[in-house]
N, C-alpha and C positions, 0 to 999 in steps of 0.2 A: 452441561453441554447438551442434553437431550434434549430438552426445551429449544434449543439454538436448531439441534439437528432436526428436528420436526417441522420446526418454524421456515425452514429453506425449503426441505423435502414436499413441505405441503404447496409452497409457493413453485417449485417444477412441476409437481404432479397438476398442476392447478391450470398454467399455461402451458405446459409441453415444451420450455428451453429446455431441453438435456442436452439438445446442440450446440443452441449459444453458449451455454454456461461452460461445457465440456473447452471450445474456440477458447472463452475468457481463461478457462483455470491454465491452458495449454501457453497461451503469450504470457500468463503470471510465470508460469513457473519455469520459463525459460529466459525471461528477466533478470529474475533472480537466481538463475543458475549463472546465466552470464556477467551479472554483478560477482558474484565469487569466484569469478577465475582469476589464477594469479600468476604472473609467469607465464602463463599459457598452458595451466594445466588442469586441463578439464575436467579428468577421471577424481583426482583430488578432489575438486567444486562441485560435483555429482555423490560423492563418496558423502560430504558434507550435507548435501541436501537428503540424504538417505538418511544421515544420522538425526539430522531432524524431524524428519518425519516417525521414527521410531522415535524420538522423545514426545512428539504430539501425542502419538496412538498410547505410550505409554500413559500418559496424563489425564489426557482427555477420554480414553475408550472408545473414541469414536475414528470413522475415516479420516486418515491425519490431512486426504485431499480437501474433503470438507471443509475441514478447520482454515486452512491455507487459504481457500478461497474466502471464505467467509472474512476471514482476518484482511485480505487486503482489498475485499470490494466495500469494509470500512474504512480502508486507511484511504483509498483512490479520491484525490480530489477532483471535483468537476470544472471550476475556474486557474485561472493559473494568472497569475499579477504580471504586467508587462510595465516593464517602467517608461515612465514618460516625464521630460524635463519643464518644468515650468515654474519662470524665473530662477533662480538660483537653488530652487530643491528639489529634488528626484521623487516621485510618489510611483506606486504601483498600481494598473487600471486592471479592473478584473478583465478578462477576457476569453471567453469560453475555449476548451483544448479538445484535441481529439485522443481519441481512445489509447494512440503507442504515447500520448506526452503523459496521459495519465498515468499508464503503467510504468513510464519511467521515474515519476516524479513519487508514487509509491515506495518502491522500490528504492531511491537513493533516501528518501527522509527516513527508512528502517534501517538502511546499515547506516549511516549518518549517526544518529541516533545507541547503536552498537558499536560504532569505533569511539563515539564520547564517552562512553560509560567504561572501556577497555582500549586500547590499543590494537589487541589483534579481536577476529571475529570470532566469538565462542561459542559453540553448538549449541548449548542449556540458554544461554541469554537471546539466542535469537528464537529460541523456540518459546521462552517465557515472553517475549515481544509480540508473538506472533498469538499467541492466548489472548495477554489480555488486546491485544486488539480486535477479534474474533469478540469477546463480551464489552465492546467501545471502550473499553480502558486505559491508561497506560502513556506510553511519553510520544507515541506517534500522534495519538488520536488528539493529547494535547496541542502535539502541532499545527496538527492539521483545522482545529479549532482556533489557535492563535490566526494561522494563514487568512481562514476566512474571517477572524476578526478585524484582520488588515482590510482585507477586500469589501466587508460590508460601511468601513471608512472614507476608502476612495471611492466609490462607487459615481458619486458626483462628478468624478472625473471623466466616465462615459461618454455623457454627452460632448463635454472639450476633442475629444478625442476625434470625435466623427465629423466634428467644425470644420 
């Protein structure tokens, strides 16, 4: 994780976002806070996010914000597939998203992903999620790979689209 943590650090120090990045890690982790509310119970989905972050820092020894961000500015996809009917089957046209569709679309394919593997959402597995994605590992970044392997298939669809 040092490698990982140096490798960011040098790229802040480098162009000076400690702003931007701070904005980005601020809409992540309010996402995913408000993805974990249940009930309407927030102090609970807060409580949660604290215990995750104490399993990061435990694991990794590094800032468990770091890791967080790092983990989902890999998971963020940049296109998002729009379906479009033609003839009798439905394909998906990639189509560039903005930055909240990003974060939302992060954000539902991690716990997505943690309700398939359990039912309820458990501290340790979301924090094991949230590793190896942070080293591009793991069943998000799978997905996120399948997705664009869709998108790099329709792509031809593009042009139809603008016709």
């Amino acid at each position: 994780m040092n490698r990982l943590y140096n490798f960011v650090r040098f790229k802040l120090e480098k162009k000076n976002w400690y702003n931007y990045y701070d904005h980005v890690f601020f809409s992540y982790q309010t996402k995913f806070l408000g993805s974990l509310i249940f009930r309407g119970k927030k102090q609970n989905a807060y409580n949660l996010v604290l215990k995750v972050k104490e399993i990061l820092k435990v694991k990794e020894q590094v800032d468990p914000s770091l890791v967080f961000l790092v983990a989902f500015l890999n998971i963020t996809p940049q296109v998002n597939l729009k379906p479009m009917k033609m003839g009798s089957s439905l394909y998906g046209v990639p189509m560039p998203i903005s930055e909240t569709k990003k974060i939302t679309l992060a954000v539902k394919w991690l716990f997505n992903i943690a309700k398939s593997k359990n039912k309820k959402i458990d501290v340790f597995l979301l924090a094991e999620l949230i590793i190896a994605s942070a080293y591009k590992k793991g069943d998000v970044i799978k997905k996120k790979m399948d997705y664009y392997s869709l998108a790099a298939k329709n792509r031809f669809l593009i042009k139809k689209m603008f016709l």
